[in-house]
C-alpha positions in Angstrom: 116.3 120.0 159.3 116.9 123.0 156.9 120.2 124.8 156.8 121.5 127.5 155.4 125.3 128.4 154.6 128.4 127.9 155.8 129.4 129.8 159.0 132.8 130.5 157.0 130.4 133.0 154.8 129.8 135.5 157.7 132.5 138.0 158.1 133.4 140.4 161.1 131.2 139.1 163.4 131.8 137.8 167.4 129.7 134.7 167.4 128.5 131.7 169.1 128.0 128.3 167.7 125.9 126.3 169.7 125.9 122.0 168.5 122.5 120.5 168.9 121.2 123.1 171.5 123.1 122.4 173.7 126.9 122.8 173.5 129.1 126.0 172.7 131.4 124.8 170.3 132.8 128.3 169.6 133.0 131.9 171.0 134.7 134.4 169.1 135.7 136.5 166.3 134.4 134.4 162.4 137.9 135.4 161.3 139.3 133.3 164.0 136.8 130.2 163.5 138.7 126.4 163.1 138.1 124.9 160.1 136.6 122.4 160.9 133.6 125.0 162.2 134.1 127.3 158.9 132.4 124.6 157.0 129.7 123.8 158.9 125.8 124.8 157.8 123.7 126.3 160.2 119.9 126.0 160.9 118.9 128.8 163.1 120.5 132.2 164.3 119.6 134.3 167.5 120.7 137.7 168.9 121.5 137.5 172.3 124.7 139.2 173.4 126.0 137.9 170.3 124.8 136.2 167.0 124.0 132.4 167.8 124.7 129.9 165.0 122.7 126.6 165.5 124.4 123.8 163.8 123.0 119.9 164.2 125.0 116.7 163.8 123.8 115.0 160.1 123.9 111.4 161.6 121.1 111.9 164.3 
């Protein structure tokens, strides 16, 4: 699958990170983001309410 940066490069933003379709792994404010979910790439983004980052596991 294709990604794109890391979610650490968006600034000012209230997202949603969202692990293989399925689970929210975060909800908030980017400046506020763990770092374990700063460096993660994602794949897809949708506007809903907020911005949804899609992120996959690598060893799937």
């Amino acid at each position: 699958m294709k990604t794109y940066g890391s979610i650490s490069s968006m600034r000012l933003l209230d997202i949603r990170v969202i692990l293989n379709d399925t689970e929210t792994i975060y909800d908030g404010m980017t400046e506020d983001l763990p770092s374990h979910i700063k460096e993660m790439k994602y794949s897809k983004i949708e506007m809903t309410d907020k911005m949804e980052l899609y992120v996959y596991d690598t060893d799937k």
